[in-house]
N, CA, C and O atoms as CSV, one atom per row, in Angstrom:
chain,resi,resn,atom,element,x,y,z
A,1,UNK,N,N,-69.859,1.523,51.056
A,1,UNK,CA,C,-70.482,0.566,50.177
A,1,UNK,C,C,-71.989,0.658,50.376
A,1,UNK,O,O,-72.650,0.943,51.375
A,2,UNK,N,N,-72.254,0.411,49.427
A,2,UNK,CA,C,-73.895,0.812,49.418
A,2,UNK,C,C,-74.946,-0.911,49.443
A,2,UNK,O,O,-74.646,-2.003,48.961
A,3,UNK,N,N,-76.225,-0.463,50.236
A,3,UNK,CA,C,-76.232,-1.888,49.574
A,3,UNK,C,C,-77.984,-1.806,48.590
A,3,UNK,O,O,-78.838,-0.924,48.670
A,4,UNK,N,N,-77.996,-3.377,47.540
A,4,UNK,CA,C,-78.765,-3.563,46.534
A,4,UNK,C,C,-79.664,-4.384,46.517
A,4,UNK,O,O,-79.731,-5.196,47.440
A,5,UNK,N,N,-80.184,-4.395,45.937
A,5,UNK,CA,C,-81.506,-5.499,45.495
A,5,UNK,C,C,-80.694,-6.409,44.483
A,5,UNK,O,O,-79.971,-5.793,43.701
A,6,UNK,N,N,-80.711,-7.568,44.405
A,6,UNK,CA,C,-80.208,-8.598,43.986
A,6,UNK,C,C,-80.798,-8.840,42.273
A,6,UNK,O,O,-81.831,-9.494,42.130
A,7,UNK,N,N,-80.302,-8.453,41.418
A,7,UNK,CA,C,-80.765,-8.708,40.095
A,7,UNK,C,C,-81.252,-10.292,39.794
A,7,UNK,O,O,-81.330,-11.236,40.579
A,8,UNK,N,N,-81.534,-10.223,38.437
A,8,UNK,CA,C,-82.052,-11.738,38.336
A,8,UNK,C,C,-80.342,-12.328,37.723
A,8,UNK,O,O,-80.404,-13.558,37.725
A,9,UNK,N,N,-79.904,-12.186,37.571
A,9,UNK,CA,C,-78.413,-12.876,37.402
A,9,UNK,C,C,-77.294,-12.984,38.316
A,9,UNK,O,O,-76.148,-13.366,38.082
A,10,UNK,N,N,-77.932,-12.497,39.629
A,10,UNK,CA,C,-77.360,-12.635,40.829
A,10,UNK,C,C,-76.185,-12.189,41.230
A,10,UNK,O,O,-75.610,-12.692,42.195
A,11,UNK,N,N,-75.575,-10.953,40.369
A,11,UNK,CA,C,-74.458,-10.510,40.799
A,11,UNK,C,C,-74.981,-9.661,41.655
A,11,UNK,O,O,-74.123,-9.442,42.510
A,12,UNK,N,N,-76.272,-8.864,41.948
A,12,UNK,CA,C,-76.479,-7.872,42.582
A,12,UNK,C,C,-76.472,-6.671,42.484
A,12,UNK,O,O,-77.037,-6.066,43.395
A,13,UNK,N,N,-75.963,-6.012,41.580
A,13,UNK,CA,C,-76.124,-4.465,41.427
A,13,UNK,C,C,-75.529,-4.213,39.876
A,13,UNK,O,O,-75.158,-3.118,39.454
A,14,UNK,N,N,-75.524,-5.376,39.180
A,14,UNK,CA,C,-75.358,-5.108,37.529
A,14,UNK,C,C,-76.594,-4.125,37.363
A,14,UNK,O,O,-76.387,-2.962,37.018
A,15,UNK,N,N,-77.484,-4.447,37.532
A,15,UNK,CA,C,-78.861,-3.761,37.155
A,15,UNK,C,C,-78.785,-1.340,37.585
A,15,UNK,O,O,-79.316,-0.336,37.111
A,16,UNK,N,N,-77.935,-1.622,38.530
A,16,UNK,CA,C,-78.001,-0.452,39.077
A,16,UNK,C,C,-76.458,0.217,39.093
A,16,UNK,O,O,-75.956,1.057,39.839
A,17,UNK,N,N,-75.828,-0.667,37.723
A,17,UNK,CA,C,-74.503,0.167,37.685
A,17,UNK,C,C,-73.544,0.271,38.890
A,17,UNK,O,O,-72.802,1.251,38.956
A,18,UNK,N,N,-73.516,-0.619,39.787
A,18,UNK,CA,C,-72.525,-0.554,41.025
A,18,UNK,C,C,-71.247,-1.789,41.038
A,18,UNK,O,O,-71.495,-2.949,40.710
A,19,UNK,N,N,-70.389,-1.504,41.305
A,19,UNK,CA,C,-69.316,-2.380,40.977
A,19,UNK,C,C,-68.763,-2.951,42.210
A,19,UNK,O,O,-67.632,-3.434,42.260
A,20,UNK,N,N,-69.748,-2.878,43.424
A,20,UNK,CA,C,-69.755,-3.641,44.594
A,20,UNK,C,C,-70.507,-4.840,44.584
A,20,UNK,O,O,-71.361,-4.984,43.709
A,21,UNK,N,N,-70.286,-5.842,45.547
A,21,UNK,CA,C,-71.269,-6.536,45.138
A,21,UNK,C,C,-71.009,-7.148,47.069
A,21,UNK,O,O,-69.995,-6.859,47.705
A,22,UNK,N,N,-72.218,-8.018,47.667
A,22,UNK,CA,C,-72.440,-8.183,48.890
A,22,UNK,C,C,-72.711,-9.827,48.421
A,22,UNK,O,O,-73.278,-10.251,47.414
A,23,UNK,N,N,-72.115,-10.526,49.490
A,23,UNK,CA,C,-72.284,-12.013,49.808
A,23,UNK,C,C,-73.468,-12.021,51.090
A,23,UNK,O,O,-73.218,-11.879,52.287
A,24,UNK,N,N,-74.832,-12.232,50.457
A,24,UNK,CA,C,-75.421,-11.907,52.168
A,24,UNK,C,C,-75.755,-10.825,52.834
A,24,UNK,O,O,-76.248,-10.938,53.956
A,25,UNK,N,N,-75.556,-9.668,52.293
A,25,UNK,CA,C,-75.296,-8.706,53.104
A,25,UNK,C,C,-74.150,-8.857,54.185
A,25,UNK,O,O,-74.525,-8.180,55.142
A,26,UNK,N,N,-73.138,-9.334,54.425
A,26,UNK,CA,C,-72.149,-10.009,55.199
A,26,UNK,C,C,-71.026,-8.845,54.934
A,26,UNK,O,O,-70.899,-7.827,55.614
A,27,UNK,N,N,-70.190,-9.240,53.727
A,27,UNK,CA,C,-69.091,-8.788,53.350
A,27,UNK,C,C,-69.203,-8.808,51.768
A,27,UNK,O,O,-70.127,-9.270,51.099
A,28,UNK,N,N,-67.623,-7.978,51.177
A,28,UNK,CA,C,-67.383,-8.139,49.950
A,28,UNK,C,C,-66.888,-8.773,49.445
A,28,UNK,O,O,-65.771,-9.223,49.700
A,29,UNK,N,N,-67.660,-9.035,48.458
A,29,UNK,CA,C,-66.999,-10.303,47.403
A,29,UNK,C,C,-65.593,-10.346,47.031
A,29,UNK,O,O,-65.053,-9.269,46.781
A,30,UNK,N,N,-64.867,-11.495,46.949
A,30,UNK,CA,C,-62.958,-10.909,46.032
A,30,UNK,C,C,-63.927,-11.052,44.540
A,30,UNK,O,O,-64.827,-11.725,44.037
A,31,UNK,N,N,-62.973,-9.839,44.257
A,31,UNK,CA,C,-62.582,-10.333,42.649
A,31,UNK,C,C,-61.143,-10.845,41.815
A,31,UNK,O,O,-60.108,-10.836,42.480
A,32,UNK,N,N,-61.107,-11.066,41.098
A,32,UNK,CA,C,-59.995,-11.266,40.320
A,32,UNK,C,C,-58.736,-9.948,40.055
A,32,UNK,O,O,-57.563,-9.856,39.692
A,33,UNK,N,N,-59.490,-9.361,40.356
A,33,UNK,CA,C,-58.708,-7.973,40.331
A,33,UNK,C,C,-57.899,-7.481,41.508
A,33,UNK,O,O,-56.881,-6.788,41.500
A,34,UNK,N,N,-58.517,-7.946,42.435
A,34,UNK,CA,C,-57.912,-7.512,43.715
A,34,UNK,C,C,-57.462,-8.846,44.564
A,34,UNK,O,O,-57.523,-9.069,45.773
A,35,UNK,N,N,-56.973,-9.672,43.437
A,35,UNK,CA,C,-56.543,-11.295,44.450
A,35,UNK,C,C,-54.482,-10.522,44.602
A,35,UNK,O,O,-53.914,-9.746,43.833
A,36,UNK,N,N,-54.024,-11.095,45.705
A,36,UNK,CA,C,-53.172,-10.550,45.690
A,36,UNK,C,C,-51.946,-11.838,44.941
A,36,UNK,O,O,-52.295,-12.964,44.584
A,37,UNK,N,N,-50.728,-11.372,44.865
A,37,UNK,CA,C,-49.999,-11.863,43.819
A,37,UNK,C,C,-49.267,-13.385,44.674
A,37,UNK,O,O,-48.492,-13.061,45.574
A,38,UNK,N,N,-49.411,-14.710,44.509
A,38,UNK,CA,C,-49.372,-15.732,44.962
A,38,UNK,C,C,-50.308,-16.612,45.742
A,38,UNK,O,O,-50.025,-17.709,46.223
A,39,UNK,N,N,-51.310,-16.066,45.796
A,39,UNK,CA,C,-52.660,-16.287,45.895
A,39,UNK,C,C,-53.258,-17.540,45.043
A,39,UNK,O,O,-52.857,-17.657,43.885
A,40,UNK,N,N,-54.189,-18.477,45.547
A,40,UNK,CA,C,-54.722,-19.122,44.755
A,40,UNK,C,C,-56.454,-19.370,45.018
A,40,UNK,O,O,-56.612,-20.024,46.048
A,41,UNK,N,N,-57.569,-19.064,44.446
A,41,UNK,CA,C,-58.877,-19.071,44.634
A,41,UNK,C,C,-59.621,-19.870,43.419
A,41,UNK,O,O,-59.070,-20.253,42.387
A,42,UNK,N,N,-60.880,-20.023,43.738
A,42,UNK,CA,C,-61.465,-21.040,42.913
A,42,UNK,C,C,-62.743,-20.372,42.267
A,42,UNK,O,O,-63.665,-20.723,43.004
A,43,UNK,N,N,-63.194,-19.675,41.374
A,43,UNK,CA,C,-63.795,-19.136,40.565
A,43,UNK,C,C,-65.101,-19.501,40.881
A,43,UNK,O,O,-65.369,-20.678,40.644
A,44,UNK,N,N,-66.160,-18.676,41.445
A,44,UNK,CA,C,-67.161,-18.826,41.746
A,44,UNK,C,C,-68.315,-18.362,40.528
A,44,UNK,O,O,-69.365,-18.979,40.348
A,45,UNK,N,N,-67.852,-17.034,39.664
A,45,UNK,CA,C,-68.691,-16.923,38.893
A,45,UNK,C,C,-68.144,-15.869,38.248
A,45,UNK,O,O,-67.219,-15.275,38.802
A,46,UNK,N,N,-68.799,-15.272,36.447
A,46,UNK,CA,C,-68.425,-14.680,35.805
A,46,UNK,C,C,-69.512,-14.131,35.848
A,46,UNK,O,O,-70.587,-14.704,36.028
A,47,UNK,N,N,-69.269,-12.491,35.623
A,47,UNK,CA,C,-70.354,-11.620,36.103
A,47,UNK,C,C,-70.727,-11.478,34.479
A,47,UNK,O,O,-69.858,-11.509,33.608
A,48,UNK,N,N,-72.321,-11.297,34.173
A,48,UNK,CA,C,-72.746,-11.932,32.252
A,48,UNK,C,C,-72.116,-10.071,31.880
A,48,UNK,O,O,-73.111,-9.610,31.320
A,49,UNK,N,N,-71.536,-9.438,31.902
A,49,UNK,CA,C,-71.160,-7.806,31.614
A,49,UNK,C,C,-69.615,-8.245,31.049
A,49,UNK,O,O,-69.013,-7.290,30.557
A,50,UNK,N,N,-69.194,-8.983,31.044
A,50,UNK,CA,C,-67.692,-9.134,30.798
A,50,UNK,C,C,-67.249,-9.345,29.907
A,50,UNK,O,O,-67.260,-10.541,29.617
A,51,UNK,N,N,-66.593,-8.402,28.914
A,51,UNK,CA,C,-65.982,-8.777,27.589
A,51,UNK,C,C,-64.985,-9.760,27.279
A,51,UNK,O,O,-63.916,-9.870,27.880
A,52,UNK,N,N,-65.522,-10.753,25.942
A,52,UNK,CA,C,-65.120,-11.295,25.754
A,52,UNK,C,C,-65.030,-12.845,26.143
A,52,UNK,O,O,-64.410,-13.825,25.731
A,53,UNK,N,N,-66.191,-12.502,27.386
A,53,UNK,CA,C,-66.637,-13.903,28.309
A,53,UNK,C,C,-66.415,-15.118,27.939
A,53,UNK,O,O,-66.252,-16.043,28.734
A,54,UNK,N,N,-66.379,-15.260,26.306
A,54,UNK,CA,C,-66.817,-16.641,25.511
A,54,UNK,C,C,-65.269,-17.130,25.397
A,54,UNK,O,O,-65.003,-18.289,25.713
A,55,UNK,N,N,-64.280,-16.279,24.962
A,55,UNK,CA,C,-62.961,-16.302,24.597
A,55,UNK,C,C,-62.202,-16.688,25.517
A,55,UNK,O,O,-61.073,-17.136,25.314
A,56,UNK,N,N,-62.851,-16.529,26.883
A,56,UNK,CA,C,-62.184,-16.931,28.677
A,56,UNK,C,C,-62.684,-18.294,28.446
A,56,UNK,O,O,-61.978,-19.252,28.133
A,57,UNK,N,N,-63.764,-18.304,28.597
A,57,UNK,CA,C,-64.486,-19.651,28.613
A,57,UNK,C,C,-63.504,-20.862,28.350
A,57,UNK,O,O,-63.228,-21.848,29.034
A,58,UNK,N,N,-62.987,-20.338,26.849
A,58,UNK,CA,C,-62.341,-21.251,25.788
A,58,UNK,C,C,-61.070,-21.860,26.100
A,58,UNK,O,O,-60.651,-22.853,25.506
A,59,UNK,N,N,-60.172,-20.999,27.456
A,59,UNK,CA,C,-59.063,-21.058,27.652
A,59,UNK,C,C,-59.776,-21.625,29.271
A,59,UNK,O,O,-58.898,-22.173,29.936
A,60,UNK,N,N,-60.969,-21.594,29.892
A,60,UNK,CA,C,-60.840,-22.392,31.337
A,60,UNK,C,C,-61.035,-21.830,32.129
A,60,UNK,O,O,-61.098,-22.432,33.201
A,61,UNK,N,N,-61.292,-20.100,32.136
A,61,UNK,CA,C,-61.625,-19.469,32.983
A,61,UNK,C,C,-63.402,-19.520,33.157
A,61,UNK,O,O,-64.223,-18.923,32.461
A,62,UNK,N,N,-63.557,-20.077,33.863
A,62,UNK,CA,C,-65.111,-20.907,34.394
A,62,UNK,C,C,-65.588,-21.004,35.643
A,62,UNK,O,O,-64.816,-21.214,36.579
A,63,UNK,N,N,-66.775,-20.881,35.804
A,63,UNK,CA,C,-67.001,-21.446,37.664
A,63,UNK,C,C,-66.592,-22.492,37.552
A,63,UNK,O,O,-66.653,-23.181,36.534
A,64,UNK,N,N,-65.996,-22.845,38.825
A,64,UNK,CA,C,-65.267,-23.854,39.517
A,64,UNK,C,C,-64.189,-23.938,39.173
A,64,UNK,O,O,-63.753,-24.971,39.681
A,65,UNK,N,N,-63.048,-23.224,38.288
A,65,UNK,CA,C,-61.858,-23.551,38.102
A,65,UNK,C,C,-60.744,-22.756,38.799
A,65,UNK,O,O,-60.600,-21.559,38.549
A,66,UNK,N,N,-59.860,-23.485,39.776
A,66,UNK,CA,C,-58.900,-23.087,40.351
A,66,UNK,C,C,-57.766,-22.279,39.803
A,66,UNK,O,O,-57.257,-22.867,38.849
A,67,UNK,N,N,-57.271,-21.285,40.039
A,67,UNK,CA,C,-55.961,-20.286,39.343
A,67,UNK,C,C,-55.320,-19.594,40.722
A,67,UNK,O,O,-55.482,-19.419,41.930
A,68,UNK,N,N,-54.704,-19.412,39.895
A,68,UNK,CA,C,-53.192,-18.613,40.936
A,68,UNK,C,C,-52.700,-17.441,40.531
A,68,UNK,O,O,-52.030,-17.582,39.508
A,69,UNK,N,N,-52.784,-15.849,41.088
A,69,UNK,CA,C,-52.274,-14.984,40.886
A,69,UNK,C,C,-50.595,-15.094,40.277
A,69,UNK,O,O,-49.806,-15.682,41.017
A,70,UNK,N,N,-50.200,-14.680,39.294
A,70,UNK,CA,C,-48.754,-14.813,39.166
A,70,UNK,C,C,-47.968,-13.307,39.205
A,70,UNK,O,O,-46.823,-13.214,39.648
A,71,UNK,N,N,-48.794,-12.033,38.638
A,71,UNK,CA,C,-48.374,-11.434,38.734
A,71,UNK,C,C,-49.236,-10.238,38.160
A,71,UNK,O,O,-49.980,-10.301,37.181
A,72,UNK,N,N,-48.943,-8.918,39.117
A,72,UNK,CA,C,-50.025,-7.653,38.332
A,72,UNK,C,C,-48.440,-6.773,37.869
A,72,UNK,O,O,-47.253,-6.862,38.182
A,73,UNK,N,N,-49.256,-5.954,36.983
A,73,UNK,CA,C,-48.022,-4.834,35.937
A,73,UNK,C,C,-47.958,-4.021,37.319
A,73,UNK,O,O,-48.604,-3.806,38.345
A,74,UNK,N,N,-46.714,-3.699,36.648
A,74,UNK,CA,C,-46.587,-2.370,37.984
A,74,UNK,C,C,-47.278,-1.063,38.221
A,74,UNK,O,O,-47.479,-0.591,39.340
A,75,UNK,N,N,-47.661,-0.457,36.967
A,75,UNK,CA,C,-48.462,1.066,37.376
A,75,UNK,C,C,-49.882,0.359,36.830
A,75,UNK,O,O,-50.403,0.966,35.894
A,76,UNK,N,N,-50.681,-1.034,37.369
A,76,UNK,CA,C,-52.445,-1.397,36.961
A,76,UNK,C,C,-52.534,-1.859,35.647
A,76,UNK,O,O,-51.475,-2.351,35.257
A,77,UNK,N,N,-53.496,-1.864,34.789
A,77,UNK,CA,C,-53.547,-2.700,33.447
A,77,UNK,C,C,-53.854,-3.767,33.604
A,77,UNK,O,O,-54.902,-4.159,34.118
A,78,UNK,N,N,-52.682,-4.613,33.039
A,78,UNK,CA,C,-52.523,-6.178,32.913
A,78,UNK,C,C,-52.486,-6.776,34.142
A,78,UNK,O,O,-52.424,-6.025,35.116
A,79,UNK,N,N,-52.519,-8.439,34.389
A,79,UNK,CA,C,-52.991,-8.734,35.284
A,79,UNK,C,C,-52.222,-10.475,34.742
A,79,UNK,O,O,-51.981,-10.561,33.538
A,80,UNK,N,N,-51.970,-11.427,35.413
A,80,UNK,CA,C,-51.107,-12.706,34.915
A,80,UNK,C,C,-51.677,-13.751,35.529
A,80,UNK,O,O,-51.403,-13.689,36.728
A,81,UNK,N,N,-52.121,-14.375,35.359
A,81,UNK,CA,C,-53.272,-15.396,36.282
A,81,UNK,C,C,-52.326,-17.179,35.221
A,81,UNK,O,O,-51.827,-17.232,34.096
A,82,UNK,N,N,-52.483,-18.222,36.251
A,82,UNK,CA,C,-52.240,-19.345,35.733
A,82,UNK,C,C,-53.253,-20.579,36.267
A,82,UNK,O,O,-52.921,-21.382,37.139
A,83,UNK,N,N,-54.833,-20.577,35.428
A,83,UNK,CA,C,-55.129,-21.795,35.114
A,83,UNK,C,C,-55.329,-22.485,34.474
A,83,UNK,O,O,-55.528,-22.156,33.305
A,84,UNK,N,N,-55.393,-23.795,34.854
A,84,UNK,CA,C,-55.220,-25.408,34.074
A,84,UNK,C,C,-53.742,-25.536,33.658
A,84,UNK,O,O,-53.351,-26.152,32.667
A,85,UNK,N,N,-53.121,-25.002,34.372
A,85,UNK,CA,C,-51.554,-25.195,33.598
A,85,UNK,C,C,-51.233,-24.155,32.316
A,85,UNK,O,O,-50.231,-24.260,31.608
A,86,UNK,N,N,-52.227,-23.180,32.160
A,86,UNK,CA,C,-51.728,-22.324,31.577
A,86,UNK,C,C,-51.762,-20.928,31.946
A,86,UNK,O,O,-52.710,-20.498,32.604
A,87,UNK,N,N,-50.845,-20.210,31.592
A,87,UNK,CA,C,-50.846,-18.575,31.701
A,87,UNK,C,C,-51.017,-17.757,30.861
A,87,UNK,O,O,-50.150,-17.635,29.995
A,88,UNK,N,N,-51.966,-17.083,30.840
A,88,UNK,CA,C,-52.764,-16.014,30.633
A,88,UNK,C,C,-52.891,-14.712,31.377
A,88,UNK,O,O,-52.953,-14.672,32.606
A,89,UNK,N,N,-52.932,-13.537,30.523
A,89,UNK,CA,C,-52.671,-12.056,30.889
A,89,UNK,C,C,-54.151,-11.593,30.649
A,89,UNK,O,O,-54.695,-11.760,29.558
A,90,UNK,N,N,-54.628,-11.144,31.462
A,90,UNK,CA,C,-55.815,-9.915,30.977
A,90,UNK,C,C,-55.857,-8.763,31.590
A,90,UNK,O,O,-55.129,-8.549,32.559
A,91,UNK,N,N,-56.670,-7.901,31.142
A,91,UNK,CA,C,-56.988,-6.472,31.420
A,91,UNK,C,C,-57.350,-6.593,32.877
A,91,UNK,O,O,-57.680,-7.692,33.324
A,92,UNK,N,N,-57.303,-5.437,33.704
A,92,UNK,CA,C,-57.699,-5.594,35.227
A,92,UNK,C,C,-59.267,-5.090,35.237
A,92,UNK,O,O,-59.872,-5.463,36.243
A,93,UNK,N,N,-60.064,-4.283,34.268
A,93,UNK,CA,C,-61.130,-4.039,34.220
A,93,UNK,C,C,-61.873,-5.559,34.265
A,93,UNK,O,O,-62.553,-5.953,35.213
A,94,UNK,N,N,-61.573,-6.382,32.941
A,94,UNK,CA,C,-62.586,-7.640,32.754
A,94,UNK,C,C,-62.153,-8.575,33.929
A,94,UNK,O,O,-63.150,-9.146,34.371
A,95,UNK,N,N,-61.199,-8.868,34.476
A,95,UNK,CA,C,-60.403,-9.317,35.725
A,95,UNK,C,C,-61.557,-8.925,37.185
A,95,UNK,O,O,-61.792,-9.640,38.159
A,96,UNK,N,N,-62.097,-7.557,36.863
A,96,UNK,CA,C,-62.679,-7.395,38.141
A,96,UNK,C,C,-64.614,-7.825,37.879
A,96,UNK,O,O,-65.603,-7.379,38.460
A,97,UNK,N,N,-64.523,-8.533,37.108
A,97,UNK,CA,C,-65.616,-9.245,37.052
A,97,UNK,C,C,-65.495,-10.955,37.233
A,97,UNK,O,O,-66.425,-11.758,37.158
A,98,UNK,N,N,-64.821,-11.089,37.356
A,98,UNK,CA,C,-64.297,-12.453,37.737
A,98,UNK,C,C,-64.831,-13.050,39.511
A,98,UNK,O,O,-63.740,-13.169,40.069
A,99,UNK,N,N,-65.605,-13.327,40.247
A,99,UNK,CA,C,-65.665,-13.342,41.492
A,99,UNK,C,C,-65.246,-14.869,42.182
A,99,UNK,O,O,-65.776,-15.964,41.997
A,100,UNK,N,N,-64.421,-14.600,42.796
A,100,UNK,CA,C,-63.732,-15.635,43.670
A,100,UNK,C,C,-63.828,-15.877,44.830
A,100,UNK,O,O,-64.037,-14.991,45.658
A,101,UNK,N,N,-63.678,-17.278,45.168
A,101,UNK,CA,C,-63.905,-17.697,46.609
A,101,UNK,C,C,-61.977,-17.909,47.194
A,101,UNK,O,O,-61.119,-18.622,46.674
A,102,UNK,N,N,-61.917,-17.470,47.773
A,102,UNK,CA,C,-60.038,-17.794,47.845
A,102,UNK,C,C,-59.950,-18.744,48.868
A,102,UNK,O,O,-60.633,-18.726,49.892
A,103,UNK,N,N,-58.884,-19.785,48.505
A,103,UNK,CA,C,-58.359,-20.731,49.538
A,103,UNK,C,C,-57.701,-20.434,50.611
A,103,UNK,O,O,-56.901,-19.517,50.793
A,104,UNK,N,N,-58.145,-21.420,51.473
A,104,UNK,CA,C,-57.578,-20.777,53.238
A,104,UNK,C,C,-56.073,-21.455,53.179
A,104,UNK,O,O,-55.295,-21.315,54.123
């Protein structure tokens, strides 16, 4: 992992095309992509690169909103997430812009 200069939108390496991102220089961030399946974390932020951002928005996917892994496809893709009481499928690409804080 490499490390970056912190853009002005604070994901950290949008600016320089890197799909890592550093808390601190500490460790790596979760994403939504790599939460594992029964898992539940609380949405820290939507990285501004993410298609369709507005259309998530609409359904609750937001900073600060709690969800629960339900289930990934078997050979990658799709991805099954349930918040506010609802379930929703997305792509694992826009999924890995999603950054989460996960519950202990």
């Amino acid at each position: 992992m490499r490390n970056c200069n912190r853009c002005s939108c604070g994901c950290g390496c949008e600016a320089a095309g890197i799909k890592e991102f550093r808390v601190n220089g500490t460790g790596r961030e979760l994403t939504l992509a790599e939460l594992p399946v029964g898992a539940t974390a609380t949405i820290v932020r939507i990285l501004p690169h993410m298609r369709g951002r507005k259309k998530f928005a609409d359904v609750g996917l937001v900073a600060g909103s709690e969800l629960l892994m339900e289930a990934h496809a078997p050979f990658g893709g799709l991805i099954r997430v349930r918040v506010m009481e609802a379930s929703m499928a997305l792509h694992r690409d826009d999924a890995a812009n999603v950054v989460l804080k996960k519950e202990e």
